[in-house]
C-alpha positions in Angstrom: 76.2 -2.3 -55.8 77.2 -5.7 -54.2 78.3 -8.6 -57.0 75.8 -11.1 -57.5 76.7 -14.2 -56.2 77.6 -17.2 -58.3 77.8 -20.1 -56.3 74.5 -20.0 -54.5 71.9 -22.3 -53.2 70.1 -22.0 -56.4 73.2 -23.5 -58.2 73.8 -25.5 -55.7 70.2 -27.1 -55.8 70.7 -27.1 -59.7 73.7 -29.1 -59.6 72.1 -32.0 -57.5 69.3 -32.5 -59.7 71.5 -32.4 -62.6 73.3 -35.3 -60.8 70.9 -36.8 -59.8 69.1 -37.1 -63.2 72.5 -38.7 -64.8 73.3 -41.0 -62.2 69.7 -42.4 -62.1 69.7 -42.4 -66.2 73.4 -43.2 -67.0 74.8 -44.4 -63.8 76.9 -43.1 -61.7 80.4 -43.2 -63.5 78.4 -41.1 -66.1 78.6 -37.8 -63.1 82.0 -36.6 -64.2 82.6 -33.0 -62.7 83.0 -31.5 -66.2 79.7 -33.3 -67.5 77.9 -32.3 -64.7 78.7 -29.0 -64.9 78.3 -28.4 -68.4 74.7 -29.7 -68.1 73.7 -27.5 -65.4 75.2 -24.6 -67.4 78.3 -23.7 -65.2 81.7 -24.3 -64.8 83.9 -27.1 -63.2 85.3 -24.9 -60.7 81.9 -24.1 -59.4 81.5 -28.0 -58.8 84.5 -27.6 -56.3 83.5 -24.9 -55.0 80.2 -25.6 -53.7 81.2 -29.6 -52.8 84.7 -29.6 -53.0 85.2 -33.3 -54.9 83.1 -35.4 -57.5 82.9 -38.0 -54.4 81.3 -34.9 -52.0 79.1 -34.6 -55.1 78.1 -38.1 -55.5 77.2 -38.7 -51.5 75.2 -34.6 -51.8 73.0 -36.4 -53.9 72.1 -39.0 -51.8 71.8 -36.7 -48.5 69.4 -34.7 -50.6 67.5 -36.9 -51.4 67.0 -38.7 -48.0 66.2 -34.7 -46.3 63.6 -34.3 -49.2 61.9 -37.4 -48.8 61.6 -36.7 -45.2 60.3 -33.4 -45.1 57.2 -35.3 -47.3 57.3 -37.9 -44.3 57.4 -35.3 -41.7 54.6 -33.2 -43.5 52.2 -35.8 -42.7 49.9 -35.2 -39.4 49.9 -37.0 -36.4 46.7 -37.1 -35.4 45.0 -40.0 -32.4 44.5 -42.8 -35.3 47.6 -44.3 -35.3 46.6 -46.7 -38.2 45.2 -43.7 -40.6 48.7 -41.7 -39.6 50.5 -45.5 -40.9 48.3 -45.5 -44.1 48.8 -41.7 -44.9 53.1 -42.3 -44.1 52.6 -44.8 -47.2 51.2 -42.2 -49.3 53.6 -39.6 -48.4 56.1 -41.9 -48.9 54.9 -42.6 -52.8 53.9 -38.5 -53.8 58.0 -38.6 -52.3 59.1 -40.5 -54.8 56.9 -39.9 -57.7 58.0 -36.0 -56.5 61.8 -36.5 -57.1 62.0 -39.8 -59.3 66.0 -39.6 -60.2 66.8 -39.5 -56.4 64.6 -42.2 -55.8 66.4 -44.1 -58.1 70.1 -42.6 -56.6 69.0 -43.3 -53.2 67.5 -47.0 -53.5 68.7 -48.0 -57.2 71.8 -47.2 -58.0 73.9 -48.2 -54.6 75.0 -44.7 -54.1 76.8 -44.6 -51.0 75.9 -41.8 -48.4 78.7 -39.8 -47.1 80.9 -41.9 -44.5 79.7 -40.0 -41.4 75.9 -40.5 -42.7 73.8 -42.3 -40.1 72.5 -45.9 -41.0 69.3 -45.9 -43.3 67.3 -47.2 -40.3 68.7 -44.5 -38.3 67.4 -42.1 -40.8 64.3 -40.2 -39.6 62.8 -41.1 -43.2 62.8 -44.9 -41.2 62.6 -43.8 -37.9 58.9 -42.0 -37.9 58.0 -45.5 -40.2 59.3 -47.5 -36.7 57.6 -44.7 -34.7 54.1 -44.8 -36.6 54.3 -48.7 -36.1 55.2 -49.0 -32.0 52.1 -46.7 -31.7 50.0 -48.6 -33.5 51.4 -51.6 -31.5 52.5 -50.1 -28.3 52.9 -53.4 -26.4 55.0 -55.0 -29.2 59.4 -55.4 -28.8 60.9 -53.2 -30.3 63.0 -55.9 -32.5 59.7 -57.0 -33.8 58.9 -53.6 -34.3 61.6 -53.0 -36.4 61.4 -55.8 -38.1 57.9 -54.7 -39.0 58.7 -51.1 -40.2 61.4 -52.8 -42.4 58.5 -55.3 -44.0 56.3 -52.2 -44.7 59.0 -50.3 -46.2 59.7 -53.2 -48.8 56.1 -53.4 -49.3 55.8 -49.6 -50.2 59.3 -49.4 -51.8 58.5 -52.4 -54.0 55.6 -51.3 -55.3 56.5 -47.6 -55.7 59.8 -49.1 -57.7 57.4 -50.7 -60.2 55.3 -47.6 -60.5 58.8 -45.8 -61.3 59.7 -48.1 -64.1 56.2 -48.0 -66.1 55.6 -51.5 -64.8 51.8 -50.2 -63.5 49.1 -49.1 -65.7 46.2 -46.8 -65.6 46.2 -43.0 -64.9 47.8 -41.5 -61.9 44.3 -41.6 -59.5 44.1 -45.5 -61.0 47.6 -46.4 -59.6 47.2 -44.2 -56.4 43.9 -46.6 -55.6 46.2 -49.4 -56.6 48.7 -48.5 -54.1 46.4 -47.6 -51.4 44.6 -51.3 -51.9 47.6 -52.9 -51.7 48.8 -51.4 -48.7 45.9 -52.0 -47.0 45.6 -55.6 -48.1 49.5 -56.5 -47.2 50.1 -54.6 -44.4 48.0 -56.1 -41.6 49.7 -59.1 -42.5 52.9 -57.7 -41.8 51.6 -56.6 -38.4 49.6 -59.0 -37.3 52.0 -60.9 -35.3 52.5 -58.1 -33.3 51.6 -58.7 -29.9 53.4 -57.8 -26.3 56.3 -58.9 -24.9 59.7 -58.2 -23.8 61.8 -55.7 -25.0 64.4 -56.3 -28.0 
């Protein structure tokens, strides 16, 4: 009978949320190798075996947390309205974060730095289908005003998901979703509505 393995992709996924959850609760000198592991019920040299360092740890958590947020992002439907498909990105993008709150917090709170060969956030797909979802709405708009439009929604969203994180919104969870979802829609034309045609960028 073959030995069970012991450093798996269970572990493995263990270990992150572990870390994740200190970090976003402690900070992140609290993610000592020897804490970490003793919270998630394993040893130290399990730690470097499945990530090799505390600092390959550290910048794991971030890189999951960035791949889960964008399977919700890329779980959302492109359909022929362009302006629904913007409007339902939003929503993904909160059920993301209300999904996995402690890497929320690592990825956008607690200045966690990615690995060094990670791409640029707005090189990330979890930014890049926001850019996408805005030059088709917009289709005639440059693509620096594009951008700079995808980065004003994304502060709108991530601002007023980060209050919903820290108990800052009332209500129940349908109440704050309808809050959301009005705000969106009342903010983000604004952000959009200088978009007209015109050269590239």
């Amino acid at each position: 009978m073959a030995r069970p393995r012991l450093h798996d992709a269970a572990l493995r996924e263990r270990l992150l949320d572990v870390t994740s959850r200190t970090i976003s609760e402690r900070g992140e000198a609290a993610a000592t190798v020897r804490s970490v592991a003793l919270d998630a019920g394993t040893s130290a040299s399990a730690v470097y075996t499945l990530f090799g360092s505390r600092d390959e740890l550290v910048a794991a958590v971030s890189a999951e947390g960035f791949r889960r947020f964008a399977v919700h992002l890329r779980a959302v439907t492109r359909t022929d309205d362009a302006a629904a498909d913007l409007a339902a990105l939003a929503v993904a993008y909160r059920s993301s974060a209300l999904a996995d709150p402690h890497f929320y917090t690592v990825m956008f709170g607690r200045g966690v730095p990615p690995a060094t060969d990670a791409p640029a956030v707005v090189e990330q797909e979890t930014f890049t289908v926001l850019r996408a979802a805005v030059a088709r709405l917009v289709p005639d708009a440059a693509a620096a005003a594009v951008e700079d439009a995808a980065l004003g929604l994304w502060g709108l969203v991530h601002g007023l998901v980060s209050l919903e994180l820290a108990g800052l919104t009332t209500g129940t969870d349908d109440q704050r979703a309808t809050r959301y979802a009005a705000a969106t829609r009342a903010v983000g034309p604004g952000l959009l509505g200088g978009l007209t045609g015109g050269g590239g960028g």
